[in-house]
N, C-alpha and C positions, 0 to 999 in steps of 0.2 A: 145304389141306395145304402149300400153297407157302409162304405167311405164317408157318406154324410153323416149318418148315423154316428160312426168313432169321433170324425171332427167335432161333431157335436159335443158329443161325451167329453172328450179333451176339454173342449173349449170351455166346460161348463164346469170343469175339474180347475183348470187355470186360474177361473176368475173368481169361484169360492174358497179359494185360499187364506188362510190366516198367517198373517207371521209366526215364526217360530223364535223364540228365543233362546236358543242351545249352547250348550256349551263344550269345545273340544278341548281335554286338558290334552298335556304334553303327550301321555303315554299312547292317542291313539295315533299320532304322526308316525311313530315309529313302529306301529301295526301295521299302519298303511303300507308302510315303505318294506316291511316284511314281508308282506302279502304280494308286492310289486315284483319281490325279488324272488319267491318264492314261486312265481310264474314263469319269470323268465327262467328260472331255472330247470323247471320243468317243462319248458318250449323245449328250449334247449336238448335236453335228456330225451324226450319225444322222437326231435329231428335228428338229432345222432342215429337213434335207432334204428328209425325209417331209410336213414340215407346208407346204414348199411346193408338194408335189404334190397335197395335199389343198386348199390353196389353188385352183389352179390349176382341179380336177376342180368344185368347186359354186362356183367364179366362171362358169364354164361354160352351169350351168343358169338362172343369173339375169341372164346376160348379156342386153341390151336389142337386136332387132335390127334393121338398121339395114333399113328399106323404101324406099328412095331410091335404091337400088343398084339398077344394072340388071344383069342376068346375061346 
């Protein structure tokens, strides 16, 4: 029932539509394109992070130990 209900809603959202007449000047392509890059660069900086934590975790388990140590 809920499914039909949203399809609904969309469908009736779809079709009461008016044109928009808008206008994009120059400056916001290059928002756009900031905003694009400004993601990936932050994917980016995220997945570094992470990957060296996952480094970090199975360097761990194949770590070699050392038996010469005295405790």
């Amino acid at each position: 029932m809920k499914s039909y209900f949203l399809y609904l809603v969309i469908s009736i959202l779809f079709l009461l539509t008016s044109r928009a007449h808008a206008y994009l000047d120059p400056g916001t392509g290059s928002i756009i394109l900031q905003a694009i890059l400004a993601f990936i660069a932050a994917s980016i900086a995220t997945l570094s992070f992470y990957w060296n934590k996952f480094k970090m975790f199975i360097s761990k388990f194949f770590k070699k130990k050392d038996e010469n140590i005295k405790n």
